[in-house]
C-alpha positions in Angstrom: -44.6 -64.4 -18.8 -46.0 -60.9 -18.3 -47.1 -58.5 -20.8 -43.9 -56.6 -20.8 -41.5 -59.5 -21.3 -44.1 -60.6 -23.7 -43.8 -57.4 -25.7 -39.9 -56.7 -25.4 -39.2 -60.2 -26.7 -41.6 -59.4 -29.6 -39.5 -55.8 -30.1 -35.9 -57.6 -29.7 -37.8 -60.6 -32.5 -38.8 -57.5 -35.0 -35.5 -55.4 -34.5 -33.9 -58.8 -36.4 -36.6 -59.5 -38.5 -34.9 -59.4 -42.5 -38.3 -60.7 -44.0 -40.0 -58.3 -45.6 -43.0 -60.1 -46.5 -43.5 -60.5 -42.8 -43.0 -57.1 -42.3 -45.5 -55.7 -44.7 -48.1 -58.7 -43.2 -47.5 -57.3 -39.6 -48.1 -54.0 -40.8 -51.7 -55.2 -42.3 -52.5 -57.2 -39.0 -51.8 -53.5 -37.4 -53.5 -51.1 -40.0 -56.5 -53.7 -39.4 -56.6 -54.3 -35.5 -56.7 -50.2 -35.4 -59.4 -50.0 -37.6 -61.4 -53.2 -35.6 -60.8 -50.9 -32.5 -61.8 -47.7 -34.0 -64.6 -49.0 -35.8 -65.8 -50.6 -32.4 -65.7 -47.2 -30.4 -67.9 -45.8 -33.1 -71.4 -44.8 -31.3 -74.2 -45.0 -33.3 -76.6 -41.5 -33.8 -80.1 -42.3 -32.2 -82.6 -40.7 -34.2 -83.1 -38.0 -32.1 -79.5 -37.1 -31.9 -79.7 -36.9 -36.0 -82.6 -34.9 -35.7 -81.2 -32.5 -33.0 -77.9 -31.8 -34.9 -79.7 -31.4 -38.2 -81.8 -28.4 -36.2 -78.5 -27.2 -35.0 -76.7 -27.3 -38.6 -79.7 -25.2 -39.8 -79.9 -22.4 -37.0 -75.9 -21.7 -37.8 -76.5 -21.8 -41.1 -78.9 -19.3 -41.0 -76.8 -17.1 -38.5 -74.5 -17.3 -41.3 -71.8 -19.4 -39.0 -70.8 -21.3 -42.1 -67.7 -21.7 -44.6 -68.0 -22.2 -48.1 -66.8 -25.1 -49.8 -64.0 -23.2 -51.7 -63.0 -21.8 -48.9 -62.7 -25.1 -47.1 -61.1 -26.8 -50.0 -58.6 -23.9 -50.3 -57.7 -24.5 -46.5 -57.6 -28.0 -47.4 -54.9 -27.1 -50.0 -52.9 -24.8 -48.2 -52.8 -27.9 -45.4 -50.8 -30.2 -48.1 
């Protein structure tokens, strides 16, 4: 069976699914297989990486290209 057929039997199987216990395990399986697959295209810094964009950080800071924390938190809080 091919992936398609594989994943429309699985869509009609879930469409008649009543359990919700299953459901809320699926859901975990999900929320953790995204997290394994974001966690795995994370790219660790090298050193000099952390050092460049520590450099960087500083020369905008003192250029004043910065936002306060209020500020941000009050963006923050019109967001919600």
């Amino acid at each position: 069976m091919n992936v398609q057929a594989e994943k429309l039997e699985l869509i009609t199987w879930l469409a008649q699914l009543q359990d919700v216990n299953l459901l809320e395990r699926l859901k975990e399986f999900r929320r953790e297989a995204e997290a394994e697959a974001y966690e795995a295209s994370l790219k660790p810094m090298t050193v000099d990486e952390l050092v460049a964009r520590a450099e960087a950080s500083n020369r905008a800071i003192e250029a004043g290209e910065y936002q306060s924390i209020e500020k941000a938190l009050a963006e923050l809080d019109s967001e919600l």
